[in-house]
N, C-alpha and C positions, 0 to 999 in steps of 0.2 A: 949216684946215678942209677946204676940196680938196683940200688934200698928200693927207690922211688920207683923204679919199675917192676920189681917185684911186685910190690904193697899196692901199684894199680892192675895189675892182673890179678892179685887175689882178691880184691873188690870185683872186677868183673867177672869170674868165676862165681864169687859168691851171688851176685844178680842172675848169672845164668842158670844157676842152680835153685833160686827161686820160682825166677819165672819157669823155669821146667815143672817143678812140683805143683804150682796151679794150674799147671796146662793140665796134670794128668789127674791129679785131686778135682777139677771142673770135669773133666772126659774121660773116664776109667778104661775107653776105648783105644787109648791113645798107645801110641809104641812106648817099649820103655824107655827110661832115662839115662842114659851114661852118667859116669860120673862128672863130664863136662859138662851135663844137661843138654846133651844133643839127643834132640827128640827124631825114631826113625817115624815121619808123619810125613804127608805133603805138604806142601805149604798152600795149597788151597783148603786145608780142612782149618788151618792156623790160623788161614784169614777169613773164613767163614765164623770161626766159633770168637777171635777177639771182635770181628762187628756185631753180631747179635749179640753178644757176652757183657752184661756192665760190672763193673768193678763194685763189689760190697758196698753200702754204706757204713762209714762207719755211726757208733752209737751216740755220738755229739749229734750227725745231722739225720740220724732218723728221730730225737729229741725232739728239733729245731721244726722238722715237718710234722710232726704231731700238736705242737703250740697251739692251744685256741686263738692264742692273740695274735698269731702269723695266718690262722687260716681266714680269721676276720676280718685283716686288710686284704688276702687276694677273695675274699667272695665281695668286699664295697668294689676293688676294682673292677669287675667281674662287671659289676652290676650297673658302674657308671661307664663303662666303656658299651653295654646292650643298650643302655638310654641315651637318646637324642638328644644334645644341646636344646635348651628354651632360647626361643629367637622373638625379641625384641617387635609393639607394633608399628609400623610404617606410619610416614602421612598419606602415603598414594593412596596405605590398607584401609585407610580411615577417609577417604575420601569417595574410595567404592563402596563403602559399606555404606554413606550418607546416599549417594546416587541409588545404589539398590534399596534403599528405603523409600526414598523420595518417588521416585521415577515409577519402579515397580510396585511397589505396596502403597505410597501415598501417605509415608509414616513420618511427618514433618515434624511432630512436635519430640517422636521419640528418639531423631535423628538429632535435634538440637541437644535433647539429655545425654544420648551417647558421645558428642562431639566435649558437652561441659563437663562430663565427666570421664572421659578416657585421661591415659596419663599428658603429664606435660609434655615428655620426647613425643608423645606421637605425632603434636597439633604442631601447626605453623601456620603462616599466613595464607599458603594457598586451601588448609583446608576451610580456616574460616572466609575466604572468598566464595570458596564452593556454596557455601550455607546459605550467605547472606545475599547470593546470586538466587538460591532455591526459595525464598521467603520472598523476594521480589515480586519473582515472576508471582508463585502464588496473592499477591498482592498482599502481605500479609508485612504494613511498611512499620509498623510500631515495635515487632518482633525483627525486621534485621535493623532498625534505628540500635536499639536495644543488644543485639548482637556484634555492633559496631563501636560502643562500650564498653561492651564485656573485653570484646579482644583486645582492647587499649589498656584496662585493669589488668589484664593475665599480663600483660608485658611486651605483646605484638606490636608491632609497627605498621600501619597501615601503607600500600603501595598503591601505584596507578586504579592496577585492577581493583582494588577495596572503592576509592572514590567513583570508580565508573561502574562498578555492580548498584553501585543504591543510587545515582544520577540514573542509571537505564532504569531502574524500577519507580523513579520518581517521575519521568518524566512521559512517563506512561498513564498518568492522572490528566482525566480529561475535567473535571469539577474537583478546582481546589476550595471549596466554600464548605466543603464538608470535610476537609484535613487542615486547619487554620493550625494546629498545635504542629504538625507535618512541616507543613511551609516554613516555620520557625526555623525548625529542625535541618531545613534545604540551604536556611540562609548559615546555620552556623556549619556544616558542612562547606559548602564554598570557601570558607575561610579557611579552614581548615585546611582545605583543597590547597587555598594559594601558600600557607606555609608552609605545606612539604613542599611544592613546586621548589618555590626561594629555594628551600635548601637543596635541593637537588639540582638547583643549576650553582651552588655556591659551591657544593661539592665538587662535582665532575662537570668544568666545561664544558667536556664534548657528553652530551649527554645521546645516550643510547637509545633510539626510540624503536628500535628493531627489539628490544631485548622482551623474554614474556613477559616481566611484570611489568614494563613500562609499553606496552602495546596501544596506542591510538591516547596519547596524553592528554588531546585539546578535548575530548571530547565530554570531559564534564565541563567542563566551559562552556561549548555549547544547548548541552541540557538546560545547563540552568539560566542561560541566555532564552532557552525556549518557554521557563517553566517563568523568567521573568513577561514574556511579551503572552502567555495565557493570563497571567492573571492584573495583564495591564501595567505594569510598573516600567513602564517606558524609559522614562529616564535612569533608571538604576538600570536596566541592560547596557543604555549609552554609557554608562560608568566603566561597566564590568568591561566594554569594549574595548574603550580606550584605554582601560588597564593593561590588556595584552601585549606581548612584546611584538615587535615591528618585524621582527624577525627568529626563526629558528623554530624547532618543535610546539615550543609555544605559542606563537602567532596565530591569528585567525585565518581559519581556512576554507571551503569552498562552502562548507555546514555552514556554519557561521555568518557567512557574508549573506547566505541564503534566508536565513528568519530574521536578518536584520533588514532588506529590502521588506520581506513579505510583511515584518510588523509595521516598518514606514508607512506602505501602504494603507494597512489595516486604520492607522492614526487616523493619514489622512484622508480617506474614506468616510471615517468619523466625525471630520470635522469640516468636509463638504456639505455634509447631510445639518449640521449642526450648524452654517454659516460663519461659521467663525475665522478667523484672521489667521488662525495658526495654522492652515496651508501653506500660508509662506515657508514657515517654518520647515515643517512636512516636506517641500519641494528641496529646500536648501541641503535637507537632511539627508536625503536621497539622493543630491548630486554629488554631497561630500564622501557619501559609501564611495559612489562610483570611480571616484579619484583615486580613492585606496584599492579602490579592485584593481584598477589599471595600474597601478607601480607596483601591486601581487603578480599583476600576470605579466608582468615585461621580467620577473625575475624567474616565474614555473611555468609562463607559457598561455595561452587561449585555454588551455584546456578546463582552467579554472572558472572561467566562465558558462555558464551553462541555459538554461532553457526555464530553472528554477531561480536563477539570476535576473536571467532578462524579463521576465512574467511579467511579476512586482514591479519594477522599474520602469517599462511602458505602461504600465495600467497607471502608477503614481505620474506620469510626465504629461500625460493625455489630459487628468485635470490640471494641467498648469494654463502658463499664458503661451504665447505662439513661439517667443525664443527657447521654450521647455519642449514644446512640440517640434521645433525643428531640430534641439537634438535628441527627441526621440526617432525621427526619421534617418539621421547621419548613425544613429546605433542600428537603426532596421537594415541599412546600405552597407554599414561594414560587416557586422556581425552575422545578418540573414541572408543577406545575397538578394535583397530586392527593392525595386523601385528604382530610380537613376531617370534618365531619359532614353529614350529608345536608341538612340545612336552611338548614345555610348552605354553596355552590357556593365553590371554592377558585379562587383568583382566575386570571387567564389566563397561559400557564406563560411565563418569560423567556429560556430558552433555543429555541432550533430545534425545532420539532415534531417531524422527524423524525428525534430522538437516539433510537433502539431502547436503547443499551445502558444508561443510566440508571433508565430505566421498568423495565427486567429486576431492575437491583440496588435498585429500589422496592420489589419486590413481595420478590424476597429478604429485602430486611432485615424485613418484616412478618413471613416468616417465621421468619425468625431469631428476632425477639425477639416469636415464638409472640402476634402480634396476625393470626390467621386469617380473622377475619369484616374487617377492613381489610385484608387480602389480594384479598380477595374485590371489596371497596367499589371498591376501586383499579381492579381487572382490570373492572368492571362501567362505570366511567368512560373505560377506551381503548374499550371496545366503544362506547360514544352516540358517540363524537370520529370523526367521519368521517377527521381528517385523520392519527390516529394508530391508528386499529383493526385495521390492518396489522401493529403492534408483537406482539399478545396471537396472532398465528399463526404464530409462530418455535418449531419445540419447546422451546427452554432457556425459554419464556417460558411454554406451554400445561404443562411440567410441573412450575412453580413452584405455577401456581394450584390443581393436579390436586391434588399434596401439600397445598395448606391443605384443601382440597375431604377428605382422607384424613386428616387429624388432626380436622378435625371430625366427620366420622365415626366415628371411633373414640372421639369423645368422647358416642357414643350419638344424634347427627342423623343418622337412614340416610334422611332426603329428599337427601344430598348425592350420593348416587348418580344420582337424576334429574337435580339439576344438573351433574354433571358429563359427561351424556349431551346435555343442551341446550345445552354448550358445545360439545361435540365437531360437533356438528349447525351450530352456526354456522359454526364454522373449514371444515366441507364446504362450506356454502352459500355463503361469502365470498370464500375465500382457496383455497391451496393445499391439494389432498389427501394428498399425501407427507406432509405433515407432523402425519398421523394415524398411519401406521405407527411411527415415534419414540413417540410415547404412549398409543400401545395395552395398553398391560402396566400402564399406574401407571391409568387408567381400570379395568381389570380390578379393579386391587387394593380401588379405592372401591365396586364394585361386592360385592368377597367380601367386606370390615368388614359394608357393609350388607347382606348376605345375599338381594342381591337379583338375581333372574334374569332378569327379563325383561330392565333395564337391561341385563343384560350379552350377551344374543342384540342387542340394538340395538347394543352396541361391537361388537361381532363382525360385523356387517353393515358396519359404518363402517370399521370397519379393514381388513377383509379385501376386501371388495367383493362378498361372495357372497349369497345370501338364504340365509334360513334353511327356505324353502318347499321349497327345492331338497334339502334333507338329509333333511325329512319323507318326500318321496316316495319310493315301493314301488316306482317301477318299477325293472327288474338292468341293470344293464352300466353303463355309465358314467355318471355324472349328467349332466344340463344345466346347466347354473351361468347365472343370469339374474345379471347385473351390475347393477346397483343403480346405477353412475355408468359411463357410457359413455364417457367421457374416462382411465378407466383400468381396468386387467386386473385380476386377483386379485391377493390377496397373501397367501401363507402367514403361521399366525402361528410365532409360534418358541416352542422347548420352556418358555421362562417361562409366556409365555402360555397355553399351553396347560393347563399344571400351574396358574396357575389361576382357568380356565373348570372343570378337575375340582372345585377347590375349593370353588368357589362352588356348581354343583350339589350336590355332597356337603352341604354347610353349610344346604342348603335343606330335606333331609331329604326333597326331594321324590321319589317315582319318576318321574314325568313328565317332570321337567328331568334327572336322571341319565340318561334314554334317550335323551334330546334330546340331552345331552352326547354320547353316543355314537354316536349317529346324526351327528353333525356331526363326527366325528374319523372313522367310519368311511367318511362320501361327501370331506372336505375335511382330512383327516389327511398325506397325501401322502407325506413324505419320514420325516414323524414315526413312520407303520407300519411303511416297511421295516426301521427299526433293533430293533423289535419282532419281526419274520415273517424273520431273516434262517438261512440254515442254519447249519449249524455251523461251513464253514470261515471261512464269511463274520464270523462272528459271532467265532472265536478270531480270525482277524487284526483285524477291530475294536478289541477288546479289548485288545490290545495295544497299539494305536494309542490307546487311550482311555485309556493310563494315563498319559501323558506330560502331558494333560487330565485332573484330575483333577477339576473344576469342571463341565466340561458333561458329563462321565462321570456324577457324582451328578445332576446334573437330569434325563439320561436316565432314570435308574435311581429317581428318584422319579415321574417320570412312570410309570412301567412298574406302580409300587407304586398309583400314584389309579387307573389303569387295571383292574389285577386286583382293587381294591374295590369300583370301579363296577358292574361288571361282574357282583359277586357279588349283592350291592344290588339289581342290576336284573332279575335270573334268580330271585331268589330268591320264593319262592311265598308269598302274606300272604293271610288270607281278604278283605280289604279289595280287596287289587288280583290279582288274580290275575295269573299268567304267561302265560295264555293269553291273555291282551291282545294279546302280540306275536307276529306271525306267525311261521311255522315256520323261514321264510328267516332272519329276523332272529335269531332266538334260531342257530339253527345255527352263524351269524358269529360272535354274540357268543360262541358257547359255545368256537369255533375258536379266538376274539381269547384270551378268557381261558388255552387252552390253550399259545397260542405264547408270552404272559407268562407261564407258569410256567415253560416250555421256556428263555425266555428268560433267567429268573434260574438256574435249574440250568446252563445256559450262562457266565453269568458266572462265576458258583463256579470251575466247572470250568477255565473260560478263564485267572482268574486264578493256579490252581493249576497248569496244564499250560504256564507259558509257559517259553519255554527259561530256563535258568540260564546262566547263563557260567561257563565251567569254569574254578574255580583254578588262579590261574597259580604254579607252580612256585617254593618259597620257594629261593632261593637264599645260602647264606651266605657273608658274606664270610671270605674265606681270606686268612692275612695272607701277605704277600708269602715269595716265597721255598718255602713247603710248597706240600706236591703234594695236590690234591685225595682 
């Protein structure tokens, strides 16, 4: 037990006495050493010189740090730890670098080179979507056809978005007679179209149509529904339709049902004009859509039905027979909110208020199938409807009601002339003014059935803008024209018109309105005199010009004829009204006017007999070869 404890103090002794000798051997400053190696120092000098103080190397590892082949692995690491990882290219990176080519520079072809030649991780299918989207639009269809192969060779799989990028660029060809190799190419694409579909509903039941690449799935469907009814193939659309499924993302949808009406239409349109038998057809074809749209929309709702639905479908019902037309009337009553009987209000309408074009082929088909006074009931129900009174002040819309307004006038009601001046009176006071000029002429005409003049000085103020106060007055030189609506200038009427405003005066038998006629063509005639008062040479190069016009030539040339009547009519001496009514001014004009309309038809004569001929051209015969002339 001593041994042992001896033998370990003379080891720690012997340690104390080293580390004493390097303390003072390192620090010559140091206190001396005992024999014990107790150094007289502080112990902050002891702890100051063991931290700064490193311990020798010995000569194995100053060897080992001198090695070239040790210093040349820490300078590679050195050098790979200052360099930056190499990072891999993206598909996103490779999709903006196609867009900044495309979009900004307009570098199409060199953007398809970098897409076929970048590596394979970068590309996927969204970036060859991108591409073959870019070549579309630029219409450039032989180049993504072409791209649309490639991608299938490199190993891609085409998705929704591949078939609906080259459907929207196809279906963007208005003349397929110059892409017949195209069209080929549309039909083997569809197929295609429908075997991924198959497999993707065999795959996943619940198929996802929210998801990005399956975004809007029917919609090549429809294209090429669209791209069959341009270029006529009728029956192969009816094919593709009834191929759809009846139900789920795949079934036809509100696209769809819409270019199958409008081509029905289109058919039969074609084969009214053609006489032929297959209207039946046509009609039957059109009531069977509408069956299917109805058990669509008891499942999604009205909404489905729309304005581009109902168009086509009254336009095709209108040429049927009368049980087509009275359920074109039961679709006007559910669907638009009009017609019914007065006592009982038609329920509230289920499509968009504000569909203009249905309400137009409303009131058409009334006419059509010569229900007048329901033309009428119709057009009197958008006027109370605040929210659609707008619709009845479009001309195609003021000159449907104008005509029933004119068949019942002709059927012996001349109060339809008032009405048809107390519409025109609303459409000023409501709506647009322009859109009096367009039906100014078919007003007239309900005004000359009913023989009624006053009505027709009120169109004439509405249409033209002018008073009629202004044409009475006597005083010379140029009238004042009081505008009647400040918001807009005069407006000439044109030679219909005017031929007849003579009408109507003439038809009244009145002298009072025959002057008044005149008086309003002599202060507001304008363009319409001078083709009357022109001299002669003016008058033979007209003439010539007039003949290539053979149409406004004759309305000239009837105007010219109600002119030199009225005229006669109104100069002429009755003991009832004498001619001394009109002052001396006035009769002189007239007496002038009627002179330059005589002048002016012995002008015509002449014009049309002095016009140059073309000189025969020289018969030449043929000589057979060989003889001499």
């Amino acid at each position: 037990m001593f041994r042992c404890a001896a033998s370990s103090r003379s080891r720690r002794d012997l340690f104390d006495s080293f580390s004493t000798l390097y303390a003072s051997s390192s620090n010559p400053s140091s206190s001396l050493v005992l024999a014990r190696g107790v150094a007289h120092s502080s112990s902050s000098s002891l702890h100051a010189t063991s931290s700064t103080r490193l311990p020798p190397q010995t000569k194995w590892a100053k060897n080992r740090a001198a090695s070239p082949r040790l210093r040349k692995d820490i300078n590679a690491s050195q050098d790979a730890a200052s360099v930056a990882p190499k990072r891999l290219l993206q598909p996103y990176e490779l999709s903006q670098r196609v867009n900044k080519l495309v979009d900004e520079e307009g570098l199409l072809d060199e953007a398809i080179d970098m897409v076929q030649n970048s590596p394979h991780d970068a590309q996927n299918i969204k970036v060859w979507n991108n591409l073959i989207t870019k070549c579309t639009k630029a219409k450039r269809y032989k180049v993504a056809w072409s791209l649309f192969v490639d991608l299938k060779r490199r190993g891609f799989v085409p998705n929704i978005r591949t078939y609906n990028a080259l459907f929207r660029g196809y279906v963007a060809i208005k003349d397929w007679s110059i892409f017949s190799v195209q069209l080929d190419n549309v039909h083997s694409l569809y197929e295609q179209y429908k075997r991924h579909v198959k497999s993707l509903t065999q795959e996943d039941d619940e198929f996802n149509d929210a998801d990005e690449d399956n975004l809007d799935p029917i919609f090549s469907a429809h294209a090429y529904i669209s791209i069959l009814k341009q270029t006529e193939q009728y029956q192969k659309a009816f094919d593709i339709f009834h191929d759809l499924d009846p139900d789920g993302p795949f079934s036809p949808d509100q696209r769809i049902f819409a270019t199958m009406f409008a081509m029905v239409h289109v058919r039969a349109v074609a084969h009214r004009t053609q006489g032929d038998d297959s209207l039946t057809l046509d009609l039957s074809a059109a009531k069977y859509l509408w069956k299917r749209l109805t058990r669509v929309a008891m499942k999604k709702g009205d909404q489905i039905i729309d304005h581009y639905i109902i168009d086509p479908f009254l336009r095709t019902l209108s040429m049927g027979s009368l049980s087509d037309q009275a359920l074109a009337f039961d679709i006007v009553h559910d669907y638009l909110g009009l017609g019914g009987i007065p006592d009982k209000p038609p329920p509230p309408p289920r499509i968009g208020l504000r569909d203009g074009p249905p309400v137009q082929i409303a009131l058409r088909l009334c006419y059509v199938a010569q229900k007048y006074e329901l033309c009428l009931y119709m057009a009197q129900q958008i006027m109370d409807d605040p929210k659609r009174r707008y619709i009845l002040a479009s001309p195609q819309t003021l000159e449907v009601v104008l005509r029933a307004h004119r068949a019942l006038a002709s059927a012996g009601h001349t109060e339809h002339s008032r009405k048809a001046v107390e519409l025109l009176n609303w459409v000023a006071a409501k709506h647009r003014l322009e859109v009096l000029d367009r039906v100014g002429s078919m007003a007239l005409e309900v005004c000359w059935i009913c023989k009624d003049w006053a009505s027709a000085e009120k169109v004439f103020e509405l249409v033209t803008g002018n008073s009629i106060a202004a044409a009475s007055s006597q005083k010379g030189g140029n009238p004042t024209v009081r505008y009647l609506l400040k918001a807009r200038g005069p407006t000439p009427l044109s030679f219909e018109e005017w031929i007849t405003l003579f009408r109507i005066a003439l038809a009244t038998s009145e002298r009072a309105n025959i002057r008044q006629c005149l008086r309003m063509l002599d202060r507001f005639g304008g363009r319409t005199l001078r083709y009357l008062e022109l001299d002669w040479k003016s008058t033979h190069a007209y003439i010539q010009g007039a003949a290539s016009s053979p149409i406004q030539f004759g309305r000239e040339k009837k105007l010219a004829e109600l002119v030199a009547k009225a005229v006669l009519f109104a100069l002429r001496p009755d003991a009832k009204d004498s001619s001394e009514s009109v002052d001396k001014e006035t009769r002189t004009r007239w007496t002038a006017l009627r002179n330059s309309v005589d002048r002016y038809f012995e002008r015509v004569n002449l014009g049309l007999l002095a016009t140059k001929k073309k000189k025969p051209q020289e018969v030449v015969q043929d000589v057979p070869v060989g003889e001499a002339r």
